[in-house]
C-alpha positions as CSV (number, residue, x, y, z in Angstrom):
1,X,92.6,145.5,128.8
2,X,93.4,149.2,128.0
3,X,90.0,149.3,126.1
4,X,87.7,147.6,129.1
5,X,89.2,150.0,131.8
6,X,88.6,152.9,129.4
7,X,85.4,151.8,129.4
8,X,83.0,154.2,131.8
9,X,80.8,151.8,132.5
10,X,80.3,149.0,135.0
11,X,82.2,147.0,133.4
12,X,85.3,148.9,133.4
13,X,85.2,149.2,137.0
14,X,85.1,146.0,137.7
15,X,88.4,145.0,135.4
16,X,89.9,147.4,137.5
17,X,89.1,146.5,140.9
18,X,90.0,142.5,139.7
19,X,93.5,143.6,138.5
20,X,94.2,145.8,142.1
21,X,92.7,142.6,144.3
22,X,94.8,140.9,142.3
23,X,98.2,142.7,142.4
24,X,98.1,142.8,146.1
25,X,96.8,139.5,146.4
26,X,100.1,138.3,147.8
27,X,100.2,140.9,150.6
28,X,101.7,139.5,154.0
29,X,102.1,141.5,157.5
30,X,105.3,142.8,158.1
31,X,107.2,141.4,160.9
32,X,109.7,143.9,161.2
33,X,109.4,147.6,160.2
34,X,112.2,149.4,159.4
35,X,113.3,152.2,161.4
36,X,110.9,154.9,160.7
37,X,111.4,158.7,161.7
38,X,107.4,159.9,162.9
39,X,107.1,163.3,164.1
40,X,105.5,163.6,167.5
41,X,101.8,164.1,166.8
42,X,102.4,160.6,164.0
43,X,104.0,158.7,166.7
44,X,101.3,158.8,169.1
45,X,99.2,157.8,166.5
46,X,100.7,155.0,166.0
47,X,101.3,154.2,169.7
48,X,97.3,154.2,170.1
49,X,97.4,151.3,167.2
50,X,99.9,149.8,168.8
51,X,97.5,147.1,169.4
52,X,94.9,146.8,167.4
53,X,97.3,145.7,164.1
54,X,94.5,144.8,161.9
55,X,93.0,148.6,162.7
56,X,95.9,150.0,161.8
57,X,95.7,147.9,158.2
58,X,92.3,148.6,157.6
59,X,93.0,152.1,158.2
60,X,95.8,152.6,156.4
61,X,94.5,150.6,153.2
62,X,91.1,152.7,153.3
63,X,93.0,155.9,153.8
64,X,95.0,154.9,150.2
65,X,91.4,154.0,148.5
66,X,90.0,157.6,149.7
67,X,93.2,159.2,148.1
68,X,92.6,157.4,145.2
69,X,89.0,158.8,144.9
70,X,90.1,162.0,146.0
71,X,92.4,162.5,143.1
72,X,90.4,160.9,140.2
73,X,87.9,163.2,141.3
74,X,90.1,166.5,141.4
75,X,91.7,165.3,138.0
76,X,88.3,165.3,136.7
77,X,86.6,168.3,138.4
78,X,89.9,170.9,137.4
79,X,90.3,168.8,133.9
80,X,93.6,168.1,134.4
81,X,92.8,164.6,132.3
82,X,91.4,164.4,128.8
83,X,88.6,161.9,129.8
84,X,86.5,160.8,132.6
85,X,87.8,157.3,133.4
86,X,88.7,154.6,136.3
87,X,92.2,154.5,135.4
88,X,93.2,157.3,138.1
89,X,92.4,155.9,140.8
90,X,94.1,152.0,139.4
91,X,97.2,153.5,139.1
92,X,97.1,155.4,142.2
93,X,96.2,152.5,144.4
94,X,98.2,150.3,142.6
95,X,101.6,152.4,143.0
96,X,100.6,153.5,146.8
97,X,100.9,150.4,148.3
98,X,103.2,148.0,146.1
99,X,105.4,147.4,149.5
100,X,103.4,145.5,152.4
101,X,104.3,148.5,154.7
102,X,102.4,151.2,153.2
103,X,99.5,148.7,154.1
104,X,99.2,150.7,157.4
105,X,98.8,154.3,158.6
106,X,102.6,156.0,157.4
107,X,103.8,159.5,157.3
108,X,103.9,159.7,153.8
109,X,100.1,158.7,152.7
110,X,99.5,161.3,155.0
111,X,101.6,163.5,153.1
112,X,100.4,162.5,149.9
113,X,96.6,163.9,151.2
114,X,97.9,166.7,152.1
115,X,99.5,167.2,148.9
116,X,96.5,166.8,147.0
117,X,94.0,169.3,149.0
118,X,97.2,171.6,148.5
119,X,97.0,171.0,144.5
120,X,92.7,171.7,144.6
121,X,93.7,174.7,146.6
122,X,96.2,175.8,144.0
123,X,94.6,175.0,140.4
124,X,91.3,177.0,142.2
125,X,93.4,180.0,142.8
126,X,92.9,180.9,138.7
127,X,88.8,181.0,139.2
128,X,88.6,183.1,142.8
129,X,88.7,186.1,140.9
130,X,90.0,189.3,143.0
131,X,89.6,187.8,146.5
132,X,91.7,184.5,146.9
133,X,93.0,185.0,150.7
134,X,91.1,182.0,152.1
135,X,92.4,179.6,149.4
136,X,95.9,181.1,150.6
137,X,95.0,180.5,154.1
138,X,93.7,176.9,153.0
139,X,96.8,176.5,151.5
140,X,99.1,177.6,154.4
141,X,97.1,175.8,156.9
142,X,97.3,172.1,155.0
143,X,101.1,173.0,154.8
144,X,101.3,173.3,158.6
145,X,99.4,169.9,159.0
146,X,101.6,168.3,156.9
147,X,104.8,169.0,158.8
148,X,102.4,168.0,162.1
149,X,102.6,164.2,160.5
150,X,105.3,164.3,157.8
151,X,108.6,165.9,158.0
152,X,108.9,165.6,154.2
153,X,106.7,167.9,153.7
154,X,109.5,170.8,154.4
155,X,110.7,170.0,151.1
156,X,107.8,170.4,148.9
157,X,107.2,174.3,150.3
158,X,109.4,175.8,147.2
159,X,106.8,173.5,144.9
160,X,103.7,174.9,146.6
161,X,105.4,178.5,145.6
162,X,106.3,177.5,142.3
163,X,102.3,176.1,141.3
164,X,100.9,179.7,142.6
165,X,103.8,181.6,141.0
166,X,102.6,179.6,137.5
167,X,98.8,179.4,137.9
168,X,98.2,182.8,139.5
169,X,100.0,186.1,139.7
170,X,100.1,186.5,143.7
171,X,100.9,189.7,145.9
172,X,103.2,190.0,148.8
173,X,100.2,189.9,150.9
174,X,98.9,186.4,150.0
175,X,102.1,185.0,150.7
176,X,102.2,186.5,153.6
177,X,99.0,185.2,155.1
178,X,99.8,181.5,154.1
179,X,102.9,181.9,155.8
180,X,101.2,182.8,159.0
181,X,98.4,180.4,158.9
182,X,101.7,177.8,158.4
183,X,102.9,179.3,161.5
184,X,99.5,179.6,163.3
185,X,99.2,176.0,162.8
186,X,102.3,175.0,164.8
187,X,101.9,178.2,167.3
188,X,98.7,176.3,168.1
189,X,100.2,173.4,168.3
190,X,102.9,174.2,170.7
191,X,101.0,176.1,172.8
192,X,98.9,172.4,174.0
193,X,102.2,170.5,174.1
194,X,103.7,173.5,176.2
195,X,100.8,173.7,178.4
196,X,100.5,169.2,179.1
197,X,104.4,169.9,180.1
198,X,105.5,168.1,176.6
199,X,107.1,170.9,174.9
200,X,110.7,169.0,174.6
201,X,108.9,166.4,172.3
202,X,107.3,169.5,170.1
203,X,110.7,170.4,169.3
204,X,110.9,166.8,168.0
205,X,109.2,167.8,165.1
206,X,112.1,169.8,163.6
207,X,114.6,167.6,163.9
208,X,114.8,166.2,160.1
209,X,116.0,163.2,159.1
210,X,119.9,163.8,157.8
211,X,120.1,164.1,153.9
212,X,123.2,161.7,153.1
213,X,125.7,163.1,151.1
214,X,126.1,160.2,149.1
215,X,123.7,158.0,146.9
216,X,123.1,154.7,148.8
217,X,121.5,152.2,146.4
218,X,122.2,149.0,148.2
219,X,119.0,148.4,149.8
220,X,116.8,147.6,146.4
221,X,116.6,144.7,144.3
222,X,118.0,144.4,140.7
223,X,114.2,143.8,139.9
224,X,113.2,147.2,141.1
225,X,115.4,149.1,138.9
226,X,113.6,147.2,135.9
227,X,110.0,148.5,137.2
228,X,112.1,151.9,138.0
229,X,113.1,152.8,134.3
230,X,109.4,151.4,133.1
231,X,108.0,154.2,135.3
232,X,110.5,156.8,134.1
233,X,109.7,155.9,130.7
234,X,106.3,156.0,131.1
235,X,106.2,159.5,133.5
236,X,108.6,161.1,129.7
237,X,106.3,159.5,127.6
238,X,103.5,160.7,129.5
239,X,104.4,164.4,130.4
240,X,105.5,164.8,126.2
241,X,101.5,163.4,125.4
242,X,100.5,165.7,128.4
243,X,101.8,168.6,126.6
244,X,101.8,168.4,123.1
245,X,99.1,165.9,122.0
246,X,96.4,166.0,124.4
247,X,94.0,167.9,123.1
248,X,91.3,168.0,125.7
249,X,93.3,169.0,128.7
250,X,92.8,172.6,129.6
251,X,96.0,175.1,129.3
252,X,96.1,176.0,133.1
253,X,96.5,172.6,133.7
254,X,98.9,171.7,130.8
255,X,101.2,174.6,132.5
256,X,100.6,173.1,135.6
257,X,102.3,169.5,134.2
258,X,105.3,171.2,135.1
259,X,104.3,171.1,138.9
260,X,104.0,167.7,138.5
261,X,106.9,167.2,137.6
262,X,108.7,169.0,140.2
263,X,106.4,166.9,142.7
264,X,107.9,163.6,141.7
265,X,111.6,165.1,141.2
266,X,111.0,165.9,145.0
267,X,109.6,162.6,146.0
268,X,112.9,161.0,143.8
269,X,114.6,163.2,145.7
270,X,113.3,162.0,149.1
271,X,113.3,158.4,148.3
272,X,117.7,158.4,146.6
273,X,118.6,160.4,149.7
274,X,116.8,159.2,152.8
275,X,117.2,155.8,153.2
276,X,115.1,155.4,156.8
277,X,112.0,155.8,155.7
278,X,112.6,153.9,152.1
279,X,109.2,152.2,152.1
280,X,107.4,154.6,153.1
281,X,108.2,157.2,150.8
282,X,108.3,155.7,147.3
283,X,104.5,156.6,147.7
284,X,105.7,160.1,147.3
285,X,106.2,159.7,143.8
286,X,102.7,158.4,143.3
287,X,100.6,161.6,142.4
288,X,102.7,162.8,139.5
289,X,103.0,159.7,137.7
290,X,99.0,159.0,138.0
291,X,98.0,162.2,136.5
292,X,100.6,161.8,133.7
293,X,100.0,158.6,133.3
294,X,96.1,158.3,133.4
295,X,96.3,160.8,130.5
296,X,98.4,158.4,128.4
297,X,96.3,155.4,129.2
298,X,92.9,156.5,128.6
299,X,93.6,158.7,125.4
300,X,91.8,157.0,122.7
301,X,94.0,158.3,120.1
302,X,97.5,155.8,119.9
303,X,98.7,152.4,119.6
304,X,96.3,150.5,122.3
305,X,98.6,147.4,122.0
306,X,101.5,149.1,122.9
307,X,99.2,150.8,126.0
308,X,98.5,147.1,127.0
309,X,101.7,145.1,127.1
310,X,103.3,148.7,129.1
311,X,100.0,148.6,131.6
312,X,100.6,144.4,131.7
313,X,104.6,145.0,132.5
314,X,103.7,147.5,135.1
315,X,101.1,145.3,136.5
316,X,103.5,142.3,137.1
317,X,106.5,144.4,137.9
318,X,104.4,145.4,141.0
319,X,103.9,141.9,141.7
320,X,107.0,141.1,141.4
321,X,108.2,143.4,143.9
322,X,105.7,142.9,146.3
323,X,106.5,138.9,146.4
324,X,110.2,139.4,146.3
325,X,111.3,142.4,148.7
């Protein structure tokens, strides 16, 4: 399987759309969400779907598919991978939506987009020679945004400090002017709620979700946990190849692996200690583990049958979930 996916032909794309039609082959609309936090500007996004459900899937699924892309295409135009392959975009779509609700528009595939424009914008800042301000305006602006339909995204501001800090040495300056087009961003955007008479519900989007002080793991199945320690294994396994036997991926992105990491010790982080918005934000972990991973998986060099029966348990552990939630 590992070796037809690898393949960068036709043929290889097909495997690999026939194995995501068929993981999420058992998907079902949810009757009942959750309670979900949205910010203001999310919520009234979701109140103008409010009745047009099958909108709101289509939209949410094609927004996932165009992250997908997105990312197998920024892993291959920064080199971040050691080959040109499918398998990006399988695992990202795969991992995205393996509850039913992340079938629709959520907070945190927005998040995720953001996310990745922020990581372009970052692994670019190394080749913009003497003049990067607009990338750090870029950068401060997609941050702003974020907050605008995630509050999650406050906690991934030290991580967007820490990828400059290792891909580019930055002046006070920069940083300054991505902290103000952050702050233009949500001037701007409470100056229109101020002047409909809304302002109240701007303030809304500061109000985070409590971090509980203890770890609540009651709410997920013994079969997750199983699927859960595959992953870790695979995202250690994967980060130790990334680093130390790749030998195609370029060294700003093998010190970047290190962002990557922090990105899915964050999303961990948000998934352990905010129980609300559970379902939603387990795709928060999603972008790490595809980069590590996709580098694992399509690496010629290593055991393919070991590659195979991890790719097969993943594949059905999904599916399990999915069914069984």
């Amino acid at each position: 399987m590992i070796q037809l996916i690898r393949n960068k032909q036709l043929g290889g794309v097909i495997i690999g759309l026939i194995i995501l039609v068929f993981s999420k082959i058992f998907f079902s609309r949810a009757p009942d969400f959750p309670f979900v936090t949205y910010t203001p500007l999310f919520s009234s996004l979701k109140n103008g779907l409010e009745n047009y459900p099958g909108l709101d899937i289509f939209l949410g699924l094609t927004f996932v598919l165009i992250q997908g892309g997105l990312l197998t295409f920024l892993l291959n135009y920064h080199k971040v991978i050691s080959e040109r392959s499918f398998f990006p975009f399988i695992i990202y779509v795969l991992l995205a939506v393996v509850y039913n609700e992340q079938f629709y528009l959520n907070p945190a595939s927005f998040l995720n987009f953001f996310i990745l424009l922020i990581i372009d914008r970052i692994l670019r800042l190394q080749e913009a020679g003497i003049k990067p301000g607009n990338l750090f305006l870029d950068i401060g602006t997609l941050l702003g945004l974020a907050i605008l339909f995630s509050k999650e995204a406050i906690f991934y501001i030290p991580v967007v400090f820490i990828g400059i800090a290792i891909v580019r040495a930055y002046s006070i300056a920069n940083l300054i002017k991505m902290m103000l087009s952050v702050f233009m961003v949500l001037f701007i955007t409470a100056c229109i709620y101020y002047l409909m008479g809304d302002f109240e519900e701007f303030q809304l989007f500061f109000r985070f979700i409590p971090i509980d002080v203890a770890i609540t793991l009651n709410h997920w199945q013994p079969r997750f946990y199983l699927l859960f320690g595959i992953l870790l294994l695979l995202s250690v396994v994967s980060f130790i190849h990334f680093q130390f036997n790749s030998t195609k991926v370029r060294n700003k992105s093998r010190r970047f692996a290190g962002v990557f990491g922090l990105l899915w010790a964050v999303g961990l982080f948000i998934v352990i200690f905010q129980e609300l918005n559970l379902w939603y934000n387990m795709a928060l972990t999603v972008i790490p583990i595809t980069v590590l991973s996709s580098n694992y998986f399509q690496e010629e060099m290593g055991w393919d049958s070991v590659k195979n029966i991890l790719f097969t348990m993943i594949v059905l552990g999904l599916w399990s979930v999915q069914m069984n939630y």
